[in-house]
N, C-alpha and C positions, 0 to 999 in steps of 0.2 A: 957711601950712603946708599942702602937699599929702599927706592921708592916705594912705594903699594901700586903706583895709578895703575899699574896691568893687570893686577888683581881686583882694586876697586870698579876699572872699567869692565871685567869678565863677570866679578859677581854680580853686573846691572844688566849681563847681556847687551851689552854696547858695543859696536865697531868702533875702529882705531879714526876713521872718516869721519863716526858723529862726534864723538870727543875733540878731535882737531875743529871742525865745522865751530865746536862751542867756543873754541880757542880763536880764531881766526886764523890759525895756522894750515898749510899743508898735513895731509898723512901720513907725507914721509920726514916731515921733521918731527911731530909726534910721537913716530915708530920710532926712532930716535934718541927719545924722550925716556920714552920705557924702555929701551934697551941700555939705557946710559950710556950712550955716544954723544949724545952733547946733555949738558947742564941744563936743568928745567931752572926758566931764570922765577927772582919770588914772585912777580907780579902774576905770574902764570900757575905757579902753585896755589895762589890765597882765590885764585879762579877755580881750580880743581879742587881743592878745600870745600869753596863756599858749594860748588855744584854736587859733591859729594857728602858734604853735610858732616863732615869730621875735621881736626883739629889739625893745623901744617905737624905738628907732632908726631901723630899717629901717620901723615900722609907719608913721611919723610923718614917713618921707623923710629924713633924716638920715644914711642909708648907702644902701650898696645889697648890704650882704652882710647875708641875713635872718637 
């Protein structure tokens, strides 16, 4: 499964630090994240969802209307 979050995070001009910060997570488990080394678990996706204002769908590759 191809995520979006390192494209949705680049196209707001966000660091990988403020996105983690919104997560309560580290930057190196985030970097992670977008890299697909570990599993982005759902409760942490329907957070990157809601903060980015599109659909776990669209987040997660599923569609392409966000």
């Amino acid at each position: 499964m191809k995520l979006r979050i390192r494209d949705l995070r680049e196209d707001r001009d966000l660091t990988q630090k403020e996105v983690a910060a919104y997560l309560h997570c580290d930057q190196s488990l985030y970097s992670k994240y977008e890299r697909g080394e570990r599993l982005l678990p759902l409760d942490r996706a329907v957070q990157l969802a809601d903060y980015y204002g599109v659909t776990l769908d669209y987040l997660t590759g599923r569609t392409d209307t966000p």
